[in-house]
C-alpha positions in Angstrom: -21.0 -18.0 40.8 -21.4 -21.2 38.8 -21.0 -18.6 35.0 -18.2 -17.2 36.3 -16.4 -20.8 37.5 -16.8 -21.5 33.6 -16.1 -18.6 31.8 -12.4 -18.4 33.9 -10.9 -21.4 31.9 -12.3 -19.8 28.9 -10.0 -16.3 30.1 -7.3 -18.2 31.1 -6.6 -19.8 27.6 -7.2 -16.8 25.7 -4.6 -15.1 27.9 -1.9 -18.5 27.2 -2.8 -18.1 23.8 -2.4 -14.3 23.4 1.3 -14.3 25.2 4.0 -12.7 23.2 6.0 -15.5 21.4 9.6 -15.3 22.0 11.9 -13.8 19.2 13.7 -16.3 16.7 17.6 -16.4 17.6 20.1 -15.2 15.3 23.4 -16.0 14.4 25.3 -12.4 13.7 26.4 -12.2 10.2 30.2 -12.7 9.2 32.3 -10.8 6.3 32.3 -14.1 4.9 28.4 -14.5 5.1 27.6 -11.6 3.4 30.9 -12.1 0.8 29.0 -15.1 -0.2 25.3 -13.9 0.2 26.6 -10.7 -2.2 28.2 -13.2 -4.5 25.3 -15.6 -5.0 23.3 -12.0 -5.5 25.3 -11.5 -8.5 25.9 -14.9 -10.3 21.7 -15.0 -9.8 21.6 -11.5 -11.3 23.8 -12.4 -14.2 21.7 -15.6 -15.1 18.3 -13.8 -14.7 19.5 -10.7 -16.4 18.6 -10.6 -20.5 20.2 -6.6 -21.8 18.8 -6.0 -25.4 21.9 -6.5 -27.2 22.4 -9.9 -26.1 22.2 -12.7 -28.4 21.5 -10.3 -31.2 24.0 -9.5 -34.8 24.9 -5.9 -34.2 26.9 -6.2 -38.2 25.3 -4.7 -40.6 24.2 -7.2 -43.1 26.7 -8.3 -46.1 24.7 -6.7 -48.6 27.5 -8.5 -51.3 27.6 -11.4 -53.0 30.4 -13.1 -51.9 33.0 -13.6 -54.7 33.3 -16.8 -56.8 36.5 -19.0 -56.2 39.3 -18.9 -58.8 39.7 -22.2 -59.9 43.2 -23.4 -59.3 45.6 -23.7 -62.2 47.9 -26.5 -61.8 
C-alpha cells in the first residue's frame, strides 16, 4: 500500500506534464500581409542576389592608343 501511495504523485505529474499543449493562435493572413511579406521577399532577394555579369566590363578592351591632342592654333 505504502509504494503505491508514493509512486501515484510520481504518475500524476508525468501525466500533467505529458498533456497536449494547446495550439498557438493565428491571425489569418490579409492580401496586404502577404503583398508586403512577397515584397520584402524580393527587395531581400535583389540585395542577396550577385548574377556573374554584375559589376564586371563586358567592352572589349581599347586595344588603341588614344590619339594625341592637336594643339590649338590661335
Amino acid at each position: 500500500m505504502i509504494p503505491t501511495l508514493l509512486a501515484l504523485p510520481v504518475f500524476v505529474t508525468m501525466l500533467v506534464n505529458d498533456a497536449p499543449k494547446p495550439l498557438p493562435s493565428f491571425q489569418p493572413l490579409t492580401r496586404e500581409d502577404i503583398r508586403a511579406a512577397r515584397d520584402k521577399f524580393d527587395r531581400d532577394m535583389k540585395l542577396d542576389t550577385k548574377r556573374p555579369w554584375d559589376g564586371t566590363n563586358l567592352r572589349p578592351a581599347n586595344t588603341e592608343s588614344p590619339t594625341p591632342e592637336k594643339p590649338k592654333s590661335d
